[in-house]
matplotlib code that plots the C-alpha trace (Angstrom):
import matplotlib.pyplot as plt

x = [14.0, 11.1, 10.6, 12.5, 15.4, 14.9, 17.4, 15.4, 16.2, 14.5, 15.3, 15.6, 16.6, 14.1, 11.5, 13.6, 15.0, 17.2, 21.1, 22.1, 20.0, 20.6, 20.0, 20.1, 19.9, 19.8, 20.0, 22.0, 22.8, 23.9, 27.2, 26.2, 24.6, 28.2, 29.7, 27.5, 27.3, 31.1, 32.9, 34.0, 32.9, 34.9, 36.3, 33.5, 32.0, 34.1, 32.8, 34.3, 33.8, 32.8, 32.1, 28.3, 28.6, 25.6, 26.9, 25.3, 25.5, 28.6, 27.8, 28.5, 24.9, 26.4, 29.2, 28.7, 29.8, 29.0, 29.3, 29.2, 28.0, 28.6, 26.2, 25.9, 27.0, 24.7, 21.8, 19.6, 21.4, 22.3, 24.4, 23.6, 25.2, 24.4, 24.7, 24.8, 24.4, 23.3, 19.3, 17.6, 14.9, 16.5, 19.8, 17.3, 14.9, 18.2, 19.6, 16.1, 15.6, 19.5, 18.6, 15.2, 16.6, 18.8, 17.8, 16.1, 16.3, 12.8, 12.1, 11.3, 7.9, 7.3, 9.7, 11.0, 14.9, 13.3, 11.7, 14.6, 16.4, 13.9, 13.4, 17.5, 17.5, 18.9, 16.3, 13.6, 9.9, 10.2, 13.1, 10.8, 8.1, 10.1, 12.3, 8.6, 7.9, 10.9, 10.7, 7.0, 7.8, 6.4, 7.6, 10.6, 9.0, 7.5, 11.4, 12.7, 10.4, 10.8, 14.7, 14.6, 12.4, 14.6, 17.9, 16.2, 14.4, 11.7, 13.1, 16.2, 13.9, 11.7, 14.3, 15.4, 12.7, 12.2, 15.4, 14.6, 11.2, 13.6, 15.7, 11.9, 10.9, 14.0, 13.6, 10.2, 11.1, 14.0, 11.7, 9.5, 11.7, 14.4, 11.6, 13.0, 16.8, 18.3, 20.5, 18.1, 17.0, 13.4, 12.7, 13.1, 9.5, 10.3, 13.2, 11.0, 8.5, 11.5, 12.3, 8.7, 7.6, 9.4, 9.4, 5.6, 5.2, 8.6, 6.5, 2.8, 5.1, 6.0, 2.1, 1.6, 2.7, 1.3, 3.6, 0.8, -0.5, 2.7, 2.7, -0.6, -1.0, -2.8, -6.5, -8.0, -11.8, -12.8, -16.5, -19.6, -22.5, -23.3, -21.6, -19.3, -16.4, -15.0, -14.1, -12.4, -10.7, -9.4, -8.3, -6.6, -4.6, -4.0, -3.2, -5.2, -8.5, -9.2, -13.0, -15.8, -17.0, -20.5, -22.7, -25.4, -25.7, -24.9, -22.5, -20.4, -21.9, -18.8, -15.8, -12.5, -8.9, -5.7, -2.4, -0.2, 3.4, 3.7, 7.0, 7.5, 5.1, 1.8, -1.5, -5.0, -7.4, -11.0, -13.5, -16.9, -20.9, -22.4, -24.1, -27.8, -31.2, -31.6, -34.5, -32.2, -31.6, -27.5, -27.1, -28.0, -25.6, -23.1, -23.8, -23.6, -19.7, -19.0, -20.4, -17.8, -14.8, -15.9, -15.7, -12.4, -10.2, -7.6, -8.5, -11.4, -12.0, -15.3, -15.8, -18.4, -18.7, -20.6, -24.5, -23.7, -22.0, -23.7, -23.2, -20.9, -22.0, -18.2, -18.4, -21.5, -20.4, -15.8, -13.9, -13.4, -9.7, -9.9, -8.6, -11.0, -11.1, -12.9, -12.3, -14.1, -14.1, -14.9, -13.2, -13.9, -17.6, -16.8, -17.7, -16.5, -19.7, -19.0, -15.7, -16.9, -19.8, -17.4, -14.9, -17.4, -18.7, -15.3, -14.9, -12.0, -11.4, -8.7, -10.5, -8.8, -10.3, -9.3, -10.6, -10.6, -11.3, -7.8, -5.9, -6.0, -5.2, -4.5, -0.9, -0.8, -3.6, -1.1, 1.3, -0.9, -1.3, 2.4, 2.5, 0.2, 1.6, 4.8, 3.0, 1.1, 3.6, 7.1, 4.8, 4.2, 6.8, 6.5, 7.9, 4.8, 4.0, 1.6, -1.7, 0.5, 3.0, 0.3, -1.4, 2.0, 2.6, -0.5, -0.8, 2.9, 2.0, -1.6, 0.3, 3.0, 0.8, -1.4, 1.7, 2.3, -1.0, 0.1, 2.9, 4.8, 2.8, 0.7, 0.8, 4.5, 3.0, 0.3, 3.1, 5.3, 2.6, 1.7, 5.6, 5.9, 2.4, 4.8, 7.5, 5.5, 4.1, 7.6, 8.7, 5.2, 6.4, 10.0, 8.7, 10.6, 7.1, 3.3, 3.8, 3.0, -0.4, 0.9, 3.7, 2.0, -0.1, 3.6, 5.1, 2.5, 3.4, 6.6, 8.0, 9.5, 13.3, 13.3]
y = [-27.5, -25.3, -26.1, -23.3, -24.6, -28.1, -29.4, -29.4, -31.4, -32.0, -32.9, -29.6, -31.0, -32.5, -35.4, -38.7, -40.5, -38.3, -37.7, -36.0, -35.2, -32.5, -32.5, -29.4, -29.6, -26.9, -25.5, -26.2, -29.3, -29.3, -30.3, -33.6, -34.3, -35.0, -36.1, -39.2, -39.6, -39.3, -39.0, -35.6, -32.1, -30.5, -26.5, -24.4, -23.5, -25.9, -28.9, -32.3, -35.6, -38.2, -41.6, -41.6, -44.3, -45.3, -45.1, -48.1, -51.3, -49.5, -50.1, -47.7, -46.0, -43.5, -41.4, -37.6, -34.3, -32.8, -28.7, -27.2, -23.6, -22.5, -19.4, -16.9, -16.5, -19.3, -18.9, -19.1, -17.5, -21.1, -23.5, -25.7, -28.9, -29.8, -33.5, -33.8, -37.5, -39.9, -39.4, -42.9, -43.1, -45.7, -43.8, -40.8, -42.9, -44.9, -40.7, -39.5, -42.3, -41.9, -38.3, -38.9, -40.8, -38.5, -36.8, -32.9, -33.7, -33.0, -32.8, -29.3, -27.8, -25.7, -22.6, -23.4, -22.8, -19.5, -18.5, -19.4, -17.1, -13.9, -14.7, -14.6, -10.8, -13.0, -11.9, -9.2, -9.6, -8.4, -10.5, -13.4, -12.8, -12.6, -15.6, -17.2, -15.1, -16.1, -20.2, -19.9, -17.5, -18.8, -16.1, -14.7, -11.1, -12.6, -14.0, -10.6, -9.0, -11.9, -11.3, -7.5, -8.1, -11.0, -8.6, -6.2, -3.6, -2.6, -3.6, -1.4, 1.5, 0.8, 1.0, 4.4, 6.3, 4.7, 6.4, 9.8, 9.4, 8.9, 11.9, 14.3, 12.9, 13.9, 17.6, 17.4, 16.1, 18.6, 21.0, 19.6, 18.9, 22.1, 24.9, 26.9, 26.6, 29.4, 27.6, 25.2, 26.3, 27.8, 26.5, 22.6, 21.9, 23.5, 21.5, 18.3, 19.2, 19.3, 15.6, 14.3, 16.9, 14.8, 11.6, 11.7, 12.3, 9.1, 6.8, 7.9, 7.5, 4.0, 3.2, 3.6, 0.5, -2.9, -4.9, -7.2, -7.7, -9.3, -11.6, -12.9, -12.2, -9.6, -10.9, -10.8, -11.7, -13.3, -12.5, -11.8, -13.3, -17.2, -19.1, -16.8, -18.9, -17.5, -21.0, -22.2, -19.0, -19.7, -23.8, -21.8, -19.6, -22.5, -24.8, -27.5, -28.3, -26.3, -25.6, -27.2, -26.5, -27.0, -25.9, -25.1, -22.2, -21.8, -24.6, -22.6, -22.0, -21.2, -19.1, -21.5, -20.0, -20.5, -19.5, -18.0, -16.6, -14.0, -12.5, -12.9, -11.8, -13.4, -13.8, -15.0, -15.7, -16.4, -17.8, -17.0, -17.7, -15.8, -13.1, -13.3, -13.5, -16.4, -17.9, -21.0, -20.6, -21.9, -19.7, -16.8, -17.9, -18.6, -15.2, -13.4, -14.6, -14.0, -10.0, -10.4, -11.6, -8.9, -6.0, -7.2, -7.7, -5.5, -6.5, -7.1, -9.6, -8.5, -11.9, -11.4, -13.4, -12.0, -12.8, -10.8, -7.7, -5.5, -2.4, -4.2, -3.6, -3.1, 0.3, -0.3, -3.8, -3.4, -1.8, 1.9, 1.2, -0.9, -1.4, -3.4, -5.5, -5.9, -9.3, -10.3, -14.5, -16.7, -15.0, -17.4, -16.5, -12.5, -10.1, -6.5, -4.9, -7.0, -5.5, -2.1, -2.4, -4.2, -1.3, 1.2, 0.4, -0.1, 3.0, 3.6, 0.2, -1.8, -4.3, -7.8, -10.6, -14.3, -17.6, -19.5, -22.5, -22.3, -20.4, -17.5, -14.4, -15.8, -15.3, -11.6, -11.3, -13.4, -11.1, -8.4, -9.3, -10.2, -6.0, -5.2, -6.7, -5.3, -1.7, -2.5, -4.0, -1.5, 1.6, 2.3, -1.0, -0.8, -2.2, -3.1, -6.5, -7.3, -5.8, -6.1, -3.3, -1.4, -0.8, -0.2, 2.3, 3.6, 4.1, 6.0, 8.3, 9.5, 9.9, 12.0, 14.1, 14.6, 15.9, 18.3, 19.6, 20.3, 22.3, 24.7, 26.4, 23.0, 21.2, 19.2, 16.5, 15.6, 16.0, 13.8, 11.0, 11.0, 10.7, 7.8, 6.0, 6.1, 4.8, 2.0, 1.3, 1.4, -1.6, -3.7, -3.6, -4.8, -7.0, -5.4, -5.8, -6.9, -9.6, -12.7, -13.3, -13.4, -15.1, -18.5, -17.3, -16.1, -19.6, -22.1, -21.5, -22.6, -26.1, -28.2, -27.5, -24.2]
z = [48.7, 46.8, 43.4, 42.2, 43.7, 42.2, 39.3, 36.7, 33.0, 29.8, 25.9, 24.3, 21.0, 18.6, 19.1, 18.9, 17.1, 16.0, 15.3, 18.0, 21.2, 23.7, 27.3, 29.4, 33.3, 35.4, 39.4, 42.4, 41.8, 37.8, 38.9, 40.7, 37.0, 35.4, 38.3, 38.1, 34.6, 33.5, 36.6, 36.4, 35.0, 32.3, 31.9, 31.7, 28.4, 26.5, 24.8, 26.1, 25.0, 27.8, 28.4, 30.1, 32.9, 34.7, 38.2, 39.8, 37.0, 35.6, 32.3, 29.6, 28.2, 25.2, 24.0, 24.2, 24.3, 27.5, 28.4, 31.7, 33.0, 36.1, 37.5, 37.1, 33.5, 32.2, 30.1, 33.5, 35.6, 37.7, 37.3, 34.1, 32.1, 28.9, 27.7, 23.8, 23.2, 20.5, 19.6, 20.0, 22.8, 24.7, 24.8, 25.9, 28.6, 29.9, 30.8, 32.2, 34.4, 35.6, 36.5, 37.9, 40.2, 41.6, 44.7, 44.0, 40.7, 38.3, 34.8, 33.8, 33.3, 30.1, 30.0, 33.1, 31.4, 30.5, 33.5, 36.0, 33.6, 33.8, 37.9, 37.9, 35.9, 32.9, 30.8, 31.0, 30.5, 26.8, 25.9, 27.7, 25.0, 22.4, 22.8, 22.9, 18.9, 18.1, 18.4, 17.0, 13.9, 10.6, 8.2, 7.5, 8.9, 12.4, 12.8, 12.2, 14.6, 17.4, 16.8, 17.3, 20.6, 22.1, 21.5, 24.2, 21.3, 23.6, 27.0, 26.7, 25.7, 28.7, 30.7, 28.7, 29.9, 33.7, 34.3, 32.4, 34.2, 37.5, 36.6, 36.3, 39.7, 41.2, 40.1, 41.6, 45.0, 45.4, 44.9, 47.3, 50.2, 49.9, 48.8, 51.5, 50.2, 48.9, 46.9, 45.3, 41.6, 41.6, 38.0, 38.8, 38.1, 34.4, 34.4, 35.3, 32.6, 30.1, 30.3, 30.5, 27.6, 24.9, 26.7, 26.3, 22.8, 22.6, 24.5, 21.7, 18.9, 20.2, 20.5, 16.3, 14.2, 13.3, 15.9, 17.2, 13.9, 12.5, 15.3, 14.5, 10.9, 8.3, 8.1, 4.7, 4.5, 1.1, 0.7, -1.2, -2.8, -2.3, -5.6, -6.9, -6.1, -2.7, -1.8, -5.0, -4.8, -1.0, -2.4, -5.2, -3.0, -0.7, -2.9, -1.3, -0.3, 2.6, 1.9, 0.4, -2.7, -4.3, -6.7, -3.6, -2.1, 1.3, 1.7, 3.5, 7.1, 9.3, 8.8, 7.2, 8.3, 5.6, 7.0, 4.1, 3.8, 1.1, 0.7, 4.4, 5.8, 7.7, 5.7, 7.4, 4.9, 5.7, 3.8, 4.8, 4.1, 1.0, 1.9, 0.7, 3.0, 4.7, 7.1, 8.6, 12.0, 11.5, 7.8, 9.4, 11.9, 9.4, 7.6, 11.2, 11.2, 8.2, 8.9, 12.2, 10.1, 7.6, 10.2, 11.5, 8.2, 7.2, 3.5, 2.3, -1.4, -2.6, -5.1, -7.9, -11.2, -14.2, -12.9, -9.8, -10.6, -8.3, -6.0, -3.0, 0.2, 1.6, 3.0, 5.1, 6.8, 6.9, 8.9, 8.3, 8.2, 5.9, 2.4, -0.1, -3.7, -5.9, -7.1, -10.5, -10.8, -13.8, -16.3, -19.1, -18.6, -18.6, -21.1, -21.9, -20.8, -17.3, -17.3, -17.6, -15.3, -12.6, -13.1, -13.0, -9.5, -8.0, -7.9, -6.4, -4.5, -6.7, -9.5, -9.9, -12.8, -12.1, -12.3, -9.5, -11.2, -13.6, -11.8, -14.7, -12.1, -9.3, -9.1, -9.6, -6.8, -4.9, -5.7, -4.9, -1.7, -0.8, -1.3, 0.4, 3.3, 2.7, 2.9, 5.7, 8.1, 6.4, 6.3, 10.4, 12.1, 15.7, 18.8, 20.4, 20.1, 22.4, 24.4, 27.4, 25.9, 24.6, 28.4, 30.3, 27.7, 27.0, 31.1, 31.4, 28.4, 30.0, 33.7, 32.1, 30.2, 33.3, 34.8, 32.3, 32.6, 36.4, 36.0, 36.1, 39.1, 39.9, 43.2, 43.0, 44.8, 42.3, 40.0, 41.5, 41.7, 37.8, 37.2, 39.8, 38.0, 34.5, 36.2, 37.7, 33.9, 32.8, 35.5, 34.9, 31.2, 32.1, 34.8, 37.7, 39.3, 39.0, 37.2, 39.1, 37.7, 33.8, 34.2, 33.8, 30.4, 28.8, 29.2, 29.1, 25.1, 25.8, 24.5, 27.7, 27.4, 26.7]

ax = plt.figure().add_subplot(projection="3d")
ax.plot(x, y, z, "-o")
ax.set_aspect("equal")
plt.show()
């Protein structure tokens, strides 16, 4: 037998001890699973309670509730039992050993329940990666997103246009093979250029939205001069100590990472060097990534206190797309002629006045920032939620338009090609083909038993 048709188990319940503790087995031999366990295998799909015997001392191991699947209507496609039994790790080591043992019989690798249920057309590649955003959402938002992926959101679309693309190329090749038919419509490259017209600007539309950023997370850089409190204001909005403060400038030397959720939604905060001058080799290091972590924010916290309200230097070192704060700490120590000067070269970036040290401030800026990233992720959703996506479709959108610029009245068989190069983008996406290589990277993520 290849590994692929091994029997494959694994716990694909929590780490014992625990309650209850499930066991899913899968492949050609599933059945041969219960048979040696309880003695027989129950109606499919219901839940039946068993005695779980070990077949060579006799002696009873647990009682459980045991399900059986048979393929193809399982979740992998193959045939697959599921043993739900108590959760104590001798219970658990007693039942792996018992299967082990059996002949073709393996645990599972990583994924391996997932991927015997893409390779079986159980799943497609796009419900593949989001089952995988699914088990690792952390906010309410990333689970939302995962949810609307695993349900088929950008597979069945895929899919959508491969068979309008199908329906374009078919026009083409008629009028490539029966241009001497009197009977066959001289206006089917028109008729071509009418599906992949709108289909084109479908597939750009599709491109926009901040799909891949909700999976990893809005990126706010806190930065500015040394000891104005960037990294009491990163342990305030952390509520721990994630940094390290001092009264010494330049204790901060590499760039410190907070995960938040905010009403939902994803939050990377970085703390980074202040930004001043410096002659040591491994500041000027530290201030280089801070500058990197600067440019690649989607919100930028330009911290000041009252001795260093000064011109910021956002627009010449942020992104151009993105949004920046003014953020005005130490508000015990501030004066209204501070105020005024801080508001005054804001401009028109937003001013906020905390103190990191209390906590005065910090929970509208909190709140602040949970809109923000309601704005940012609600104003342009998207279903692309990966690099992957963005090439496939990026690649189908330039082939169509390339055929449009063909035709009417351009060679059909140049047409034809661009429309079979979408098509192709359409099935990579899916993973009808070319896949091979990335298969390994999508479920090396995955937890064993699943």
């Amino acid at each position: 037998m290849s590994a692929e048709r091994d029997t494959i188990f694994a716990l694909s319940s929590g780490r014992p001890p625990a309650a209850i503790a499930v066991i899913r087995i899968s492949g050609p031999a599933a059945r041969r699973a219960l048979e040696a366990t309880c003695g027989r295998v129950p109606q499919p799909r219901q839940a039946t309670f068993a005695r779980l015997i070990d077949p060579t001392s006799r002696e009873l191991i647990d009682e459980a509730l045991v399900l059986w699947f048979p393929g193809p209507r399982s979740e992998t496609g193959e045939d697959m039992a599921e043993l739900q039994v108590h959760g104590g790790r001798a219970i658990l080591a007693r039942l792996f050993d018992l299967l082990g043992s059996l002949k073709d019989f393996r645990p599972a690798q990583a994924g391996e329940f997932t991927r015997r249920a893409f390779l079986n057309g159980r799943l497609d590649l796009t419900e593949v990666e989001g089952l995988g955003d699914l088990i690792n959402a952390d906010t309410e938002a990333q689970r939302r997103q995962a949810l609307r992926q695993f349900k088929g959101l950008l597979g069945e679309r895929a899919e959508s246009w491969r068979g309008r693309m199908i329906e374009a190329l078919a026009q083409v090749e008629a009028a490539i093979d029966f241009v001497d038919e009197d009977d066959v419509p001289k206006d089917l490259i028109a008729r071509a250029c009418a599906i992949i017209g709108p289909l084109a600007d479908e597939i750009g539309a599709a491109l926009g939205g901040q799909g891949e950023r909700l999976r990893e997370g809005l990126v706010v850089a806190i930065v500015g001069p040394p000891n104005v409190g960037k990294s009491t204001l990163l342990n305030r909005l952390a509520r721990r100590e994630a940094a390290i403060v001092s009264p010494h400038a330049g204790t901060t030397r590499d760039v410190i990472e907070v995960h938040l959720d905010l009403a939902g939604f994803p939050i990377i905060l970085r703390d980074t060097a202040g930004l001043r001058e410096a002659s040591d080799p491994v500041e000027q290091e530290g201030l280089r990534r801070a500058q990197r972590a600067m440019a690649d924010a989607d919100l930028v916290l330009w911290v000041m206190d009252p001795a260093t309200v000064a011109k910021p230097e956002i627009a010449e070192r942020s992104h151009p797309s993105a949004e920046c704060w003014m953020v005005l700490n130490k508000t015990d120590l501030l004066s209204a002629a501070a105020v005024a000067d801080a508001a005054r070269l804001a401009g028109s970036h937003r001013l906020l006045t905390i103190s990191a040290k209390t906590g005065e401030g910090t929970d509208a800026l909190l709140q602040a920032l949970g809109e923000f990233g309601e704005v940012f992720f609600t104003s342009t959703p998207g279903i692309v939620t990966r690099e992957r996506h963005r090439v496939a479709l990026r690649e189908a959108r330039q082939a169509l338009e390339a055929a449009l610029r063909l035709g009417p009245g351009g060679a059909e068989e140049l047409i034809a090609e661009q429309i079979r190069v979408a098509a192709r983008a359409m099935e990579r996406l899916s993973g009808r083909i070319g896949v091979e290589d990335i298969l390994d990277v999508i479920f090396r993520d995955f937890c064993i038993g699943k």
